[in-house]
Phi, psi and omega in degrees: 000121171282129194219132172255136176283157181227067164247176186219119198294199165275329179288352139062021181254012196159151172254154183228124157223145140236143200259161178205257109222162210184150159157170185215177203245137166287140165081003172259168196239029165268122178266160156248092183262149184237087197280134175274333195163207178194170178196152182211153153222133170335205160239151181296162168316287171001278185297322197296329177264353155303326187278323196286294177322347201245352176291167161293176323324002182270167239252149158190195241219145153318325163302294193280011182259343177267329153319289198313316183292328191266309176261339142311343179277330215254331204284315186307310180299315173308297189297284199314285169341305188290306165296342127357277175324309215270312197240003166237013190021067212004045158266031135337163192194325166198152192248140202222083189228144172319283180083193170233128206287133169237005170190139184222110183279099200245033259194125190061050157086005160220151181257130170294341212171159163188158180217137181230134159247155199133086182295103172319353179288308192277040176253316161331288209290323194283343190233352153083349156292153160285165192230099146300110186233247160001052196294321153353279201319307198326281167329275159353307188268004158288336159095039167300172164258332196036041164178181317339144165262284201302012185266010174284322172317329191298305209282297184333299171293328208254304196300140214049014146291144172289194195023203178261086256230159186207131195245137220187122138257123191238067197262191182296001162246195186204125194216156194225161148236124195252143175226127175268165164294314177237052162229185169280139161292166197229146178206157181163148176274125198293342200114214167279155177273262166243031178302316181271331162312317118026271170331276180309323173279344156297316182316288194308327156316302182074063155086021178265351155219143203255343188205164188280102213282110167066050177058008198278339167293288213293359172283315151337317195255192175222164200275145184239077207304338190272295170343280164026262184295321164299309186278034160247351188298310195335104198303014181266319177310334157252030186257151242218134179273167013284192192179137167196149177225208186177219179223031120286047203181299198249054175269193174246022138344263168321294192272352158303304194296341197278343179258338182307350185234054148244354166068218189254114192263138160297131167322342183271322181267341175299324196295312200261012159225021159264310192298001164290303180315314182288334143325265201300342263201290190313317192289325179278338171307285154359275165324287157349290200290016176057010190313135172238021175178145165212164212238120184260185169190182151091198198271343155328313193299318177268012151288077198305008191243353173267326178273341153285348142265345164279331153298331174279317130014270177292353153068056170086020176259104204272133200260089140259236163200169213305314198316338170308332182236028183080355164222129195263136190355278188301343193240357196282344163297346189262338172295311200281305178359290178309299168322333159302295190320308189300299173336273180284010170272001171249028194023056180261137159302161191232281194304157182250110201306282176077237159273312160257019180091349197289184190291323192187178189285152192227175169250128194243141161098201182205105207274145182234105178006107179289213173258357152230168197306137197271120185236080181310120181278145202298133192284154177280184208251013170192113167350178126285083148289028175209149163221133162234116216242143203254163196210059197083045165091358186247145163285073205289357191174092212211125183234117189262131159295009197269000000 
């Protein structure tokens, strides 16, 4: 089955899709994925600061969440399309989306809710495919975390690697999956990624720029050790996983209030000193759990000043990155999506309990019809507990979860 993903992260800069080919042999318990490729386009100016005006804490309106909802769907559906066209040469077969989160309802350590927008209809109308979506809730109401999602995918790539192999995505939160060897794996968001960096570099702009472009203010700059130290006090950071947050938390808010008695810090060391925090946040989650190689992904990845502290971070841990395993940095959350879709479209579970806490494995999400009548494929007759994933015809990886 050709299934394209469809996401758009908490840094809310872009839709990502990637395609892929998928299917498994009846009675093998190996999925196969083949990546076609990956395509992205921004969000218009517009939406992006429509969307950035209506997150928390700011105040916004039922109107501007069914705006929001409506031309996000339609921004996915274009992007689908367009990924059909350009990496299946249009033999697509189901669309996998995500959507985009705009609140994760979080407090003492369980999450209550989350909400992702982007109505999967206009992505069903523009591309004439079924749609899978809303994968979250399900876990949740399962009494999930309803995330990391992608650590089932995690387990997949990672388990029977030797030590304790990790998996680590660094979008605008930061979130890790760990497998020890003789324990249960572990997953939970470590804290921000490049949320508060994110932040601090719009402020300091007055919104003309969104992100530190290749790390070069915070290289620049020196570490404020006492800032620091205040913003690690911050109590989320001891909370026993599974554990997930968001930017209800890590806003800019949050970081007004945490600089007011530091007064006006140069810009280069406030920069250089939240990428020390994501760095140090990641390393100390990380340690305990004994990790001996981690797999990085997400957009975090292409910051070299981020990724060089975070190696000094892990103290001889060794840091690499997806591509290792066959799926590259920037495309592997739109890969696992897909790899979801597919799950509940054979009505196979997606989540890993686990890893989010929920009571037990679920079938995720919700399908929404294409343009012709919907015909659900026969579930196979053994999970998939393995992936493999291939790369001009080579098996770049294949891990069996038993």
């Amino acid at each position: 089955m050709r299934v394209i993903g469809l996401m758009s992260g908490t840094s809310y800069d872009a839709v990502d899709a990637a395609a892929c080919d998928l299917g498994h042999q009846p009675g093998d318990g190996t999925l196969h994925l083949n990546p076609l490729g990956m395509v992205s386009e921004p969000y218009p100016a517009d939406l992006r600061t429509a969307l950035a005006e209506a997150l928390p804490p700011a105040t916004t309106t039922l109107a501007d969440v069914c705006r929001l909802d409506t031309r996000i769907g339609q921004a996915f559906g274009r992007l689908a399309v367009r990924a059909d066209r350009e990496l299946c040469a249009g033999r697509a077969e189901l669309i996998a989306s995500h959507g985009q989160t705009v609140y994760h309802w979080a407090a003492d350590g369980q999450v209550h809710g989350t909400l992702q927008l982007g109505d999967p209809a206009w992505i069903a109308e523009a591309t004439g495919h079924p749609v899978v979506s809303g994968f979250r809730p399900r876990d949740i109401a399962a009494g999930g975390q309803g995330a990391p999602l992608v650590s089932l995918i995690d387990l997949m790539l990672l388990r029977g690697r030797p030590g304790v192999p990790a998996a680590l995505n660094i979008g605008g939160i930061a979130n890790v999956t760990v497998v020890p060897g003789n324990a249960d794996p572990v997953a939970f968001d470590t804290g921000p990624g490049n949320a508060l960096i994110d932040a601090a570099v719009r402020e300091l702009s007055g919104g003309r720029l969104a992100y530190d472009e290749d790390g070069a203010l915070a290289a620049s700059g020196r570490v404020h050790e006492d800032l620091l130290r205040c913003l690690l006090a911050e109590p989320y950071y001891r909370l026993p996983p599974p554990r997930t947050t968001g930017k209800e938390l890590f806003h800019e808010g949050y970081l007004r209030s945490h600089l007011a008695e530091f007064g006006q810090l140069p810009p280069q060391d406030l920069l250089a000193t939240l990428t020390r925090l994501t760095a140090r946040t990641v390393a100390d989650a990380l340690r305990p759990l004994g990790a001996t190689e981690v797999f990085a992904s997400g957009g975090g990845v292409r910051n070299p000043t981020l990724t060089r502290m975070l190696r000094a971070e892990l103290a001889g841990t060794r840091l690499r990155t997806s591509e290792e395993l066959g799926l590259p940095a920037a495309a592997k959350e739109a890969y696992a999506f897909a790899v979801l879709g597919y799950l509940t479209l054979h009505g196979l579970p997606g989540n890993a309990p686990g890893c989010t806490g929920a009571a037990g494995s679920r079938v995720l999400g919700s399908i929404t019809p294409g343009g012709r009548p919907l015909r659900l494929p026969e579930p196979p007759p053994v999970a998939p507990y393995a992936l493999c994933v291939r790369t001009d015809g080579v098996n770049v990886r294949t891990c069996a979860l038993r």
